[in-house]
TORROVO-575611 format. One line per 2 residues: number of its first residue (from 1); their letters; for each residue x, y, z of C-alpha. Coordinates in nm, 4 decimals, padded with zeros to 6 digits. Example, Ala and Ser with C-alpha at 12.3 -4.5 7.8 and 13.67 -1.06 7.14 Angstrom:
2
1) AS) 01.2300/-00.4500/00.7800 ~ 01.3670/-00.1060/00.7140
end
This chain:
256
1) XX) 00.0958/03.2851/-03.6375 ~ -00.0892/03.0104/-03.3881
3) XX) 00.2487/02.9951/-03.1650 ~ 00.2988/03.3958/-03.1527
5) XX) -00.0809/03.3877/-02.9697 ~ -00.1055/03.4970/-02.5771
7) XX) -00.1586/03.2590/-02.4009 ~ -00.4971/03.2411/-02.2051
9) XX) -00.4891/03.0191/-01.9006 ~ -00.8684/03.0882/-01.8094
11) XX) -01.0102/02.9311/-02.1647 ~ -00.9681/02.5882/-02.0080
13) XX) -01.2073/02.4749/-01.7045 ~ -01.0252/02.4154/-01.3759
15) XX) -01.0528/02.0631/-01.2076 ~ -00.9807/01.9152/-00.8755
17) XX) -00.6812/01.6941/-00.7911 ~ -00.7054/01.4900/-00.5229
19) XX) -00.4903/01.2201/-00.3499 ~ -00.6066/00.8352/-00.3250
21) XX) -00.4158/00.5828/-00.1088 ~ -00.3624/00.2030/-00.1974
23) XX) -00.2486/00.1057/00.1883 ~ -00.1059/-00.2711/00.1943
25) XX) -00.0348/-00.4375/00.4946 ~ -00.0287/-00.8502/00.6205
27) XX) -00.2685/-00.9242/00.8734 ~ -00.3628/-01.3032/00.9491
29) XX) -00.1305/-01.4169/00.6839 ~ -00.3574/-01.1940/00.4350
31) XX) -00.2446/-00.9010/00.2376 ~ -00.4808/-00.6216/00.3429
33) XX) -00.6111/-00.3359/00.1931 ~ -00.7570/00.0039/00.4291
35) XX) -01.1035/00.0516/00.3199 ~ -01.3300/00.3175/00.4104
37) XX) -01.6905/00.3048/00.3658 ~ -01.8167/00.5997/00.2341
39) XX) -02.0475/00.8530/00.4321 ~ -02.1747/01.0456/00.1748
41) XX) -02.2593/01.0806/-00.1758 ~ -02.1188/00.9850/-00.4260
43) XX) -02.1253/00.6318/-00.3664 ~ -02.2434/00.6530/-00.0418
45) XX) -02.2411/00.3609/00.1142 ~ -01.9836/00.1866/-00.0997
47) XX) -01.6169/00.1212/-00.0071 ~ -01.3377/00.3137/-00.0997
49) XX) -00.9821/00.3891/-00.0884 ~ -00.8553/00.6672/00.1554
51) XX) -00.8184/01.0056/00.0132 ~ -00.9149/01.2944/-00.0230
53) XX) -00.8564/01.6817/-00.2112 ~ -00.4769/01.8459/-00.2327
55) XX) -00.4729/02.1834/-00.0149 ~ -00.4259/02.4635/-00.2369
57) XX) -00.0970/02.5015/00.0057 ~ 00.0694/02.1661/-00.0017
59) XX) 00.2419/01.9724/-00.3078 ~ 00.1688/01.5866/-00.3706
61) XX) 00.3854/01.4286/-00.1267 ~ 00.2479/01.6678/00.1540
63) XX) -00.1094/01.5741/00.0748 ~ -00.0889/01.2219/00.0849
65) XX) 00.1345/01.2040/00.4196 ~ -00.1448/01.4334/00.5655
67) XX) -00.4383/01.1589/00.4673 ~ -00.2158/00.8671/00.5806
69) XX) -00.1917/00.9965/00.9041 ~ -00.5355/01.1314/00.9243
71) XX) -00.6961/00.7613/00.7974 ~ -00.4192/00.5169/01.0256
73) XX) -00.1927/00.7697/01.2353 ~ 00.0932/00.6357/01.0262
75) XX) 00.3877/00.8771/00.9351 ~ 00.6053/00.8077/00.6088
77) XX) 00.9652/00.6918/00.7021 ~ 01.2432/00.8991/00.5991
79) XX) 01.4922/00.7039/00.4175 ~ 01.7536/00.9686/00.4921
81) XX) 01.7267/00.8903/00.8719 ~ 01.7792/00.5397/00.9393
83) XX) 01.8033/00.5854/01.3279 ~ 01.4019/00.6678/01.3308
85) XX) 01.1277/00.3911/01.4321 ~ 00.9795/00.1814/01.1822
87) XX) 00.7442/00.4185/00.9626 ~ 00.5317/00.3770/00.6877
89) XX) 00.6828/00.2884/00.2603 ~ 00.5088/00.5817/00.0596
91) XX) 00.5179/00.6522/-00.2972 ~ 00.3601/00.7487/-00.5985
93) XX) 00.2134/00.5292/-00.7921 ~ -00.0325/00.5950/-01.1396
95) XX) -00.2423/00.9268/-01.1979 ~ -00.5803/00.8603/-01.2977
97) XX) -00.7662/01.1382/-01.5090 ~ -01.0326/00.9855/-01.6793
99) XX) -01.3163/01.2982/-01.6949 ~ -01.5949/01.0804/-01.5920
101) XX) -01.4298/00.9198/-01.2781 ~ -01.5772/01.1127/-01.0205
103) XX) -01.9761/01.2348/-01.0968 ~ -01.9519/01.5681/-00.9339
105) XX) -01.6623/01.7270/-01.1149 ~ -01.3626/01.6786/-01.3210
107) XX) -01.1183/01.5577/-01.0305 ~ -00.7676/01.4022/-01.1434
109) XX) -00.6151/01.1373/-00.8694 ~ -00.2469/01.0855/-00.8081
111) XX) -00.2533/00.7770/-00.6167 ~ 00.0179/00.6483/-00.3903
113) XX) 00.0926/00.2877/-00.2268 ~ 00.1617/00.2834/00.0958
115) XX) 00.3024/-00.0520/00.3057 ~ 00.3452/-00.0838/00.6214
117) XX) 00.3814/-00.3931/00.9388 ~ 00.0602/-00.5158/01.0182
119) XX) -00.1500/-00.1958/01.1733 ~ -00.4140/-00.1878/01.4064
121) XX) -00.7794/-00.1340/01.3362 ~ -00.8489/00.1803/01.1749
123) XX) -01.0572/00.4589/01.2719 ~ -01.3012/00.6650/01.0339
125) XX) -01.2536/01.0051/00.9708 ~ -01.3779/01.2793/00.7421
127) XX) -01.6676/01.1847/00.5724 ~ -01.6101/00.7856/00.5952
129) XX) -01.9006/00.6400/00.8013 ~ -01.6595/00.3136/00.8716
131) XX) -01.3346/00.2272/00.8033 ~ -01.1428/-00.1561/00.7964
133) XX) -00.8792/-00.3611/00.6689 ~ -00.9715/-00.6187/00.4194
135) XX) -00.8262/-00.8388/00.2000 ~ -00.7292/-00.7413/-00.1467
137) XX) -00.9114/-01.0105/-00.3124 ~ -01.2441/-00.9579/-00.1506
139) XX) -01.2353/-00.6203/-00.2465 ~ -01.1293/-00.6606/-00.5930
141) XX) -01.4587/-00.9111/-00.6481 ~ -01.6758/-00.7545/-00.8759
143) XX) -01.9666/-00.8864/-00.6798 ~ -02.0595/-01.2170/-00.5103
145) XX) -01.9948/-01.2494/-00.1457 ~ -01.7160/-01.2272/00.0969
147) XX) -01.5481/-01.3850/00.3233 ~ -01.7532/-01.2645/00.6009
149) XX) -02.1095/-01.3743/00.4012 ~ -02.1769/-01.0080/00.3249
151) XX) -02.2362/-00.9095/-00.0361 ~ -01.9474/-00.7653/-00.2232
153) XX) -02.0337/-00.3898/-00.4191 ~ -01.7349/-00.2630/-00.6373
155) XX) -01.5390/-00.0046/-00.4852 ~ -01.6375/00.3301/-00.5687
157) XX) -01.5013/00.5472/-00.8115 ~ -01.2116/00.3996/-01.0063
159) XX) -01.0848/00.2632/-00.6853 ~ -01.0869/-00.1248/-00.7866
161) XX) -00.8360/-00.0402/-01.1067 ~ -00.6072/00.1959/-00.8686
163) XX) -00.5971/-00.1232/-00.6148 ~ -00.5179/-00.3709/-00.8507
165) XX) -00.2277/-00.1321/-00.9858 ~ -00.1026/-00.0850/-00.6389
167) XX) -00.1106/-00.4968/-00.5466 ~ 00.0503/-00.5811/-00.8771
169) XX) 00.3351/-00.2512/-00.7867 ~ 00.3787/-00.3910/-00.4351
171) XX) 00.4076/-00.7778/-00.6053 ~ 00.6913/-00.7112/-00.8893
173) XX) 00.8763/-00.4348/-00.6559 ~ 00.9185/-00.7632/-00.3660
175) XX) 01.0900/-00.9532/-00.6542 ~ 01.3989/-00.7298/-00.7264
177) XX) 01.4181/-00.4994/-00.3993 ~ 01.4243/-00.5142/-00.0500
179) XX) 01.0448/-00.3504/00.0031 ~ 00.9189/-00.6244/00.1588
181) XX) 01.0721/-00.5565/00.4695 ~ 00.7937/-00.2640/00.5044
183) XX) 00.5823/-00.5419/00.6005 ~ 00.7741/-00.5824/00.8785
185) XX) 00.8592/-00.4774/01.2267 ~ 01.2270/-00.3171/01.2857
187) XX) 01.3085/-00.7020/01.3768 ~ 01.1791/-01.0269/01.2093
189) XX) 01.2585/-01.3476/01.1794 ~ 01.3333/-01.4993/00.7976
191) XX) 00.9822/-01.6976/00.8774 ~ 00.7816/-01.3906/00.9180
193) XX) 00.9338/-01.2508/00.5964 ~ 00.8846/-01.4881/00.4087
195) XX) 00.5192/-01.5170/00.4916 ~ 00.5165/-01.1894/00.4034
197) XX) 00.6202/-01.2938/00.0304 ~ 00.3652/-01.5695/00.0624
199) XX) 00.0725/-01.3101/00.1551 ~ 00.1767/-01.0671/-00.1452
201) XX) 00.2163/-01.3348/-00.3989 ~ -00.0316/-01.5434/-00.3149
203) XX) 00.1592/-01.8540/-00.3062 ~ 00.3497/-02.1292/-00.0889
205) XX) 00.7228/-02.1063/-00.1183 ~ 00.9563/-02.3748/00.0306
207) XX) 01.1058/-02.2454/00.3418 ~ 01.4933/-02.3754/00.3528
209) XX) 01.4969/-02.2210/-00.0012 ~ 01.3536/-01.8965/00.0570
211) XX) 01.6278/-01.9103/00.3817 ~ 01.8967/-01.9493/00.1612
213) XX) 01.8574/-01.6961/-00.0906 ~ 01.7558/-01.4288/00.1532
215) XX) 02.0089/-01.4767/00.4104 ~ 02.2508/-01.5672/00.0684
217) XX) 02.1946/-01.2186/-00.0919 ~ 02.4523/-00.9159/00.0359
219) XX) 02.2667/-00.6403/00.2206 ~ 01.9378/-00.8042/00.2162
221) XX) 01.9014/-00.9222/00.6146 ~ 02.1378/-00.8111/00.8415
223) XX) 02.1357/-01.0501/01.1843 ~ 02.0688/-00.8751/01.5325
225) XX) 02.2333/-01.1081/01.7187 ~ 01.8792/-01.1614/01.9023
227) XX) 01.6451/-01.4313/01.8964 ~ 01.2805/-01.5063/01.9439
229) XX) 01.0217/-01.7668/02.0250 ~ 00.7150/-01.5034/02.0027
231) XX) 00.6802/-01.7950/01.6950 ~ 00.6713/-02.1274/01.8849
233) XX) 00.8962/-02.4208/01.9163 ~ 01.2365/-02.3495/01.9172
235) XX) 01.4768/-02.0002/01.9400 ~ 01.4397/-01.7832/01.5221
237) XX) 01.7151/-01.5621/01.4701 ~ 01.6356/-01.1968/01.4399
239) XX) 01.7307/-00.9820/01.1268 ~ 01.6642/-00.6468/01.0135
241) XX) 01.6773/-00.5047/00.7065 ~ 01.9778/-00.4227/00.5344
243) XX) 02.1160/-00.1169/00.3222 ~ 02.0962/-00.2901/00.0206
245) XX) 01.7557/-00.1659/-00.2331 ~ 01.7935/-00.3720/-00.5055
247) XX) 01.8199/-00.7587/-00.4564 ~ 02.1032/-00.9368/-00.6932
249) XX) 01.9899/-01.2174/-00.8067 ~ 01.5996/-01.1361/-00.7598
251) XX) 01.3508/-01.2968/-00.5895 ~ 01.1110/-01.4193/-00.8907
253) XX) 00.7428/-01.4615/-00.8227 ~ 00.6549/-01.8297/-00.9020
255) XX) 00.3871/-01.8955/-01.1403 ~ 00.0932/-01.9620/-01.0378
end
């Protein structure tokens, strides 16, 4: 019988699995997106996500806290200990297999999102000529011109679809958890969070509303006791985040 057969590992052709990184953060009031501009072929030329190949002696996770730190110098926050500084939201988010993705070979991606506060300018490494943060909806254009003037290629590979996946994750996760404190430094004032929301979503939301559910939901914000003008005009109280991970009621998005 079929099913009483040996089984033959070597009759199927091996592929390459690498690691792509959707890496959000606000700058300007914008939600960003790290590009890297690639500096060889495929696609050279053409902007892409951070990435690159799994080490045949690290596991998924491993992989993509390596390229995160090699593309921003970011490290992934451990959840298990809250006493560290203010690191970097990673995890994974879609696999992408699709055998004509990448023209060199049969490589399978396991992209993760990453969000963080608002980072400096990056640096390019490994084969990416340049590397910068740009907004998500200039990069998503499928042509036409950006905000800079500059004509607007598509991303290379299959990196538009993975970035749209990872905006709309990082825009229905803000609704029912507490994840967009990631966007944030260790202390913030409700005004800086809720631009935060405003950047993600893409909208204006009334700001003695958003106060009142925020600072109205237990475990959300938790207050300092600290204050801060760094905003103008008079004395914000300082939160942090809470312990709480899912937010009853939720935040919904507005339509739009």
């Amino acid at each position: 019988m079929i099913a009483d057969m040996p089984y033959d590992p070597s009759a199927f052709p091996p592929f390459a699995v690498t690691v792509d990184l959707v890496v959000l953060t606000v700058r300007r009031h914008s939600l960003c997106a790290l590009a890297v501009r690639r500096g060889e072929p495929p696609f050279q030329g053409r902007w892409a996500l951070p990435g690159g190949f799994v080490r045949a002696d690290e596991d998924l996770a491993q992989a993509a806290a390596r390229e995160l730190a090699e593309e921003t110098g970011l490290r992934v926050h451990d959840p298990a200990a809250p006493t560290q500084d203010h690191g970097a939201h990673l995890e994974q988010l879609a696999t992408y297999g699709d055998p004509k993705r990448d023209p060199r070979m049969r490589v399978v991606s396991v992209a993760h999102l990453v969000l963080a506060p608002d980072l400096p300018a990056p640096r390019a490494g490994g084969d990416a000529s340049n590397a910068r943060w740009a907004p998500v909806d200039e990069l998503l254009q499928q042509g036409g011109y950006g905000r800079d003037g500059e004509p607007v290629a598509p991303l290379a590979f299959d990196h538009a679809q993975i970035l749209a996946d990872g905006v709309e994750r990082a825009r229905s996760k803000i609704e029912y958890s507490s994840l967009a404190t990631a966007f944030c430094p260790p202390e913030f004032t409700v005004g800086e969070l809720r631009r935060v929301y405003e950047a993600v979503w893409g909208v204006a939301l009334d700001p003695r509303n958003f106060h009142r559910k925020v600072t109205g939901t237990p475990g959300f914000l938790v207050p300092t006791g600290g204050t801060t003008t760094r905003q103008g005009g008079r004395p914000a109280q300082l939160f942090r985040a809470g312990g709480a991970t899912l937010l009853n009621p939720p935040m919904l998005r507005p339509e739009v």
